[in-house]
PAZATOR-701018 format. One record per residue: residue in one letter; x, y, z of N, C-alpha, C, O in turn. Coordinates in Angstrom, 1 decimal, always signed. Each point is the difference from the previous one (the first is absolute). Example, Ala and Ser with C-alpha at 12.3 -4.5 7.8 and 13.67 -1.06 7.14 Angstrom:
res:npx:npy:npz:capx:capy:capz:cpx:cpy:cpz:opx:opy:opz
a:+13.2:-5.7:+7.8:-0.9:+1.2:+0.0:+0.9:+1.2:+0.0:+1.0:+0.0:+0.7
s:-1.4:+1.1:-1.4:+0.9:+1.1:+0.0:-0.8:+1.1:+0.8:+0.5:+1.1:+0.1
//
This chain:
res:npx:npy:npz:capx:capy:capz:cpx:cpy:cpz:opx:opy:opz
x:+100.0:+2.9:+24.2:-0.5:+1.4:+0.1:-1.5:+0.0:+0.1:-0.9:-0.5:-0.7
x:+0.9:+1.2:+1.9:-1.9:+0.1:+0.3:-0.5:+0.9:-1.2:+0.4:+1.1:-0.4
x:-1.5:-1.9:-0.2:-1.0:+1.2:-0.9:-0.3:+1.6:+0.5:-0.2:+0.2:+1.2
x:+0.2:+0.5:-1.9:-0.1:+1.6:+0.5:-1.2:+0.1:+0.4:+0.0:+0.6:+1.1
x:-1.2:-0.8:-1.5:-1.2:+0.0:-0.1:-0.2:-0.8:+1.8:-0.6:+0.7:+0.8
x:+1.1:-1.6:-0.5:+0.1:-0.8:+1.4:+0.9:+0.9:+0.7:-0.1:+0.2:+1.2
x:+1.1:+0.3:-1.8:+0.7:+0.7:+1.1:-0.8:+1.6:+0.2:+0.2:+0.7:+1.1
x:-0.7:-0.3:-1.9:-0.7:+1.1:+0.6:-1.4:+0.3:+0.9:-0.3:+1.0:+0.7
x:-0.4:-2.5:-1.1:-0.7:-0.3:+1.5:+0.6:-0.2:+1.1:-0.6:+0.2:+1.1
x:+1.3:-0.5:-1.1:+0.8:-0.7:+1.0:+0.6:+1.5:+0.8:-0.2:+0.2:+1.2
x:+1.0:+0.5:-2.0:+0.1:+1.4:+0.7:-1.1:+0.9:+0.3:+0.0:+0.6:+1.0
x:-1.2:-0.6:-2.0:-1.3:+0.5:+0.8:-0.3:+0.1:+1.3:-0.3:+0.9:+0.7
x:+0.6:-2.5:-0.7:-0.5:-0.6:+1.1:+0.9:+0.5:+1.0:-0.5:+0.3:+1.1
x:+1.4:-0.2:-1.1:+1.3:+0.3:+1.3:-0.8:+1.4:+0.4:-0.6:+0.3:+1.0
x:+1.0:+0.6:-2.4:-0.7:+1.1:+0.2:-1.0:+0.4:+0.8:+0.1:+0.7:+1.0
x:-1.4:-1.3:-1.4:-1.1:+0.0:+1.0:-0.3:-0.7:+1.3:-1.0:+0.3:+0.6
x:+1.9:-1.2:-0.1:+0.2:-0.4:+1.3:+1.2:+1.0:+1.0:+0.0:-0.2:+1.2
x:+0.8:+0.9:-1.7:+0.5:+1.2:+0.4:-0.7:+1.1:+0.2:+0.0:+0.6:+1.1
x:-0.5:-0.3:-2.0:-1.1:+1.1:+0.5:-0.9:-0.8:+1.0:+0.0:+0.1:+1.2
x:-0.5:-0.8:-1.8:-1.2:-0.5:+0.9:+0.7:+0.1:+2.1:-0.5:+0.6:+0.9
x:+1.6:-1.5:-0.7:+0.8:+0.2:+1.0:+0.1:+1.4:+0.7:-0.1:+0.1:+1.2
x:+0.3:+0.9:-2.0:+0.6:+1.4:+0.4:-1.3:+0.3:+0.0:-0.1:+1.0:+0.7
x:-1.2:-1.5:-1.1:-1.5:+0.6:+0.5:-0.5:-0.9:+1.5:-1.1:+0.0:+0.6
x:+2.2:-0.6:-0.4:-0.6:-0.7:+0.9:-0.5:-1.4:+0.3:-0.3:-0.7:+1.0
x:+0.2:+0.6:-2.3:-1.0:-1.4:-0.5:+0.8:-1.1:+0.1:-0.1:-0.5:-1.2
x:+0.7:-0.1:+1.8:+0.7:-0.8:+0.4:-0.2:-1.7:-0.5:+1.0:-0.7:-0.4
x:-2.4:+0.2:+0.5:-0.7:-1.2:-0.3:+0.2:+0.5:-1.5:+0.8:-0.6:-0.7
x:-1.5:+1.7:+0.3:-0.6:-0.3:-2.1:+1.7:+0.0:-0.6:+0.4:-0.6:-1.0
x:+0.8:+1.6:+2.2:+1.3:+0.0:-0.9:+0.7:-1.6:-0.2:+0.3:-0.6:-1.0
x:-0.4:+0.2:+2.5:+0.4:-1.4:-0.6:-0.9:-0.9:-1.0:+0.7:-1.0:-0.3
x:-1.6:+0.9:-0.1:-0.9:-0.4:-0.8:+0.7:+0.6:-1.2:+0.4:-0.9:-0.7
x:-0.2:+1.9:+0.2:+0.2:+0.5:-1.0:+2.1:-0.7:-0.2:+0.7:-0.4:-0.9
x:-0.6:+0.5:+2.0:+1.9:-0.3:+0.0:-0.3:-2.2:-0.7:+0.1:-0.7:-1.0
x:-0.6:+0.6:+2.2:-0.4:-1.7:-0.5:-0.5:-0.5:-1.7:+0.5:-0.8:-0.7
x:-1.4:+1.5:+0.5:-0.4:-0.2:-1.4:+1.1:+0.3:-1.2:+0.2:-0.9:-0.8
x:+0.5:+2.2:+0.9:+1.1:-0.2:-0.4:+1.4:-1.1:+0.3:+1.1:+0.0:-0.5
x:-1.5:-0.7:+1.1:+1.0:-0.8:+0.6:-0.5:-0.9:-0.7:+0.8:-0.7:-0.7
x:-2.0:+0.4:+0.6:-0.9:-1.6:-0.7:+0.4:+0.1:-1.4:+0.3:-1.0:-0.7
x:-0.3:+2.5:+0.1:+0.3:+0.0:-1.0:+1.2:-0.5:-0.7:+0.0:-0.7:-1.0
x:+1.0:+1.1:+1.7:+1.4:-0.4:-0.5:+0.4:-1.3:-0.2:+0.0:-0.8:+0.9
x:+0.3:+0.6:-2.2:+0.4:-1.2:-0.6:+1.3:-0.5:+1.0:+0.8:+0.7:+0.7
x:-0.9:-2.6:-0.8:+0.6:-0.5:+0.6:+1.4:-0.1:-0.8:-0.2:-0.1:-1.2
x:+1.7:+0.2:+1.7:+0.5:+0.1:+1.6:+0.0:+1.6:-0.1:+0.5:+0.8:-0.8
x:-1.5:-0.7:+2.6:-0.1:+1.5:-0.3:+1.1:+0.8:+0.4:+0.3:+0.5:+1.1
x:+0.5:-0.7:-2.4:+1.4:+0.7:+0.5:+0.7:+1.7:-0.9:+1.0:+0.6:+0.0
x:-2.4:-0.6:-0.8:-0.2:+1.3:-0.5:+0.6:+1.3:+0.7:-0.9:+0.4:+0.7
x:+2.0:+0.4:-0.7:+0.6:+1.1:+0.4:-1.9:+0.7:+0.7:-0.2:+0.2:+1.2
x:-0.6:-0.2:-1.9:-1.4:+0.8:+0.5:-0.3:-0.9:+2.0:-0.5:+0.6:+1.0
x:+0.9:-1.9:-1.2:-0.8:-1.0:+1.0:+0.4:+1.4:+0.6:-0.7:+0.9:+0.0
x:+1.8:-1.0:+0.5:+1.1:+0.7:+1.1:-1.3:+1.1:+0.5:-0.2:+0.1:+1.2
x:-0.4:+0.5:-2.1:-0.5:+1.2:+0.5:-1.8:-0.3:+1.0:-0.6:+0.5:+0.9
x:+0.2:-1.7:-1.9:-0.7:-0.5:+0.9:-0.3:-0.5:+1.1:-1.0:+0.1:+0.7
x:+2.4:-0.9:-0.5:+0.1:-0.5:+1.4:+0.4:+1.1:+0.8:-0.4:+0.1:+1.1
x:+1.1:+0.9:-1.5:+0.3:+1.4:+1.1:-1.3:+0.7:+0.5:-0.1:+0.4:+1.1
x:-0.6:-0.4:-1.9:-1.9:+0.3:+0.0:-0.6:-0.9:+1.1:-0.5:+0.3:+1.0
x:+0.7:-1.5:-1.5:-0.5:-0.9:+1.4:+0.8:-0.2:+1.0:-0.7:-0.3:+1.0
x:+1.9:+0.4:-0.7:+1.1:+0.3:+0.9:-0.3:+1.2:+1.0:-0.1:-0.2:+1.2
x:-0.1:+1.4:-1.8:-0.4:+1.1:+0.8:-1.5:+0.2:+0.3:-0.1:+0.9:+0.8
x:-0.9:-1.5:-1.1:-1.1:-0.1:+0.8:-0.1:-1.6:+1.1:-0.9:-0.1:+0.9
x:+1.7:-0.5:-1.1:-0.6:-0.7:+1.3:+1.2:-0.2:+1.0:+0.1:-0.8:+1.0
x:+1.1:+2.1:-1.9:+1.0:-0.5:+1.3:-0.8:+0.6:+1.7:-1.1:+0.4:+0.1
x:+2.0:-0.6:+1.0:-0.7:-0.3:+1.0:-0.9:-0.5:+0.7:-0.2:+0.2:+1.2
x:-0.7:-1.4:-2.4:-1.3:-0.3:+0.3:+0.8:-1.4:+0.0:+0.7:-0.2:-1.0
x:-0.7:-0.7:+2.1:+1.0:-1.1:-0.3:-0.5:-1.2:-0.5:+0.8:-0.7:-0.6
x:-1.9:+0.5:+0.8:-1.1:-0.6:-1.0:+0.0:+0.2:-1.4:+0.9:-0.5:-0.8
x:-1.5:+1.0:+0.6:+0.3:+1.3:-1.3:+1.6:-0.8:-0.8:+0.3:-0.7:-0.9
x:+0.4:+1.3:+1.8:+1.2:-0.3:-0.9:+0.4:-1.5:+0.0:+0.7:-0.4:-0.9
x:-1.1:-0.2:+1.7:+0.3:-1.3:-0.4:-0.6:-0.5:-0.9:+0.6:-0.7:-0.7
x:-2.2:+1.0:+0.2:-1.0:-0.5:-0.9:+0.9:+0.8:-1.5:+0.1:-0.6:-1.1
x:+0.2:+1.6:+1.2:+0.6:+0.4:-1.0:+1.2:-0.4:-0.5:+0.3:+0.3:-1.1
x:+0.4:-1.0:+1.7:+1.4:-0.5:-0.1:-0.3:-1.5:-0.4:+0.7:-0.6:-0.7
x:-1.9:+0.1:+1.2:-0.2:-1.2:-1.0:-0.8:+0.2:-1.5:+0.1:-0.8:-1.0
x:-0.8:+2.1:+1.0:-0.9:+0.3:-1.3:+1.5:+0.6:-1.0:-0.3:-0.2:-1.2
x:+1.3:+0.7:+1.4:+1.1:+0.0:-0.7:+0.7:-1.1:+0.1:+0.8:+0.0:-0.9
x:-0.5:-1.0:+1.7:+0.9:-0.9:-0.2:+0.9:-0.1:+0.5:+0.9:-0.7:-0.4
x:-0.7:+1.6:+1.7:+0.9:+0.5:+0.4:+0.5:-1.1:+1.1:-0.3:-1.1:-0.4
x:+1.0:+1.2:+1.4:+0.9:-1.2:+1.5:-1.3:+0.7:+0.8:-0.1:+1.2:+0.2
x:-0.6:-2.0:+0.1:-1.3:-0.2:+0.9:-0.8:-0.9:-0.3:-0.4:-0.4:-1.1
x:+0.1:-0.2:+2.6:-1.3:-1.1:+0.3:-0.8:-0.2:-0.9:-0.9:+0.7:-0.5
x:+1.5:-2.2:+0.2:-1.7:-0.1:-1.1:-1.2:+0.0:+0.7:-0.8:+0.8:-0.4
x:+0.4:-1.4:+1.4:-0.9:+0.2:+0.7:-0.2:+0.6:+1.1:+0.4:-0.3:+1.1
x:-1.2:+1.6:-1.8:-0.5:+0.6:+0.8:-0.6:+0.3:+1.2:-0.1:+1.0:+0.7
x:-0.4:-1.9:-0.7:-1.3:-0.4:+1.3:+1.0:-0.6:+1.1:-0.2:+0.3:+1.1
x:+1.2:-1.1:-1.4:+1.5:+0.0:+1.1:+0.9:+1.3:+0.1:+1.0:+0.2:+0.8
x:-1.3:+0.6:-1.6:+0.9:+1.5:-0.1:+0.1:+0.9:+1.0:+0.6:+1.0:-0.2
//
């Protein structure tokens, strides 16, 4: 069980990369979605991860770069190396 105190930064943080997104801010939202992601204790399999990776899922989907760099920054089935990506 994640500490509450970590899990409510951690929702802040979603929080304010959502807004931040719906203002447009696209660079500071993922910054704000990532840091919450750094936060989460390992294996990040916290019912919360889910919401973060949907946070970073929906700002770089169509960016195909983007989503590949993100699919390795979660762990996801994508190219470790990027620079061959």
């Amino acid at each position: 069980m994640m500490d509450q105190r970590l899990e409510s930064a951690v929702r802040r943080l979603c929080r304010d990369g959502a807004a931040l997104a719906a203002d447009g801010e696209r660079a500071m939202a993922l910054e704000s979605y990532l840091e919450a992601w750094q936060l989460l204790p390992e294996p990040k399999d916290a019912p919360i991860a889910a919401d973060v990776r949907a946070g970073i899922r929906g700002l770089v989907r169509g960016t195909a770069a983007l989503e590949r760099a993100a699919a390795v920054i979660l762990r996801e089935d994508a190219p470790r190396d990027l620079a061959r990506a």
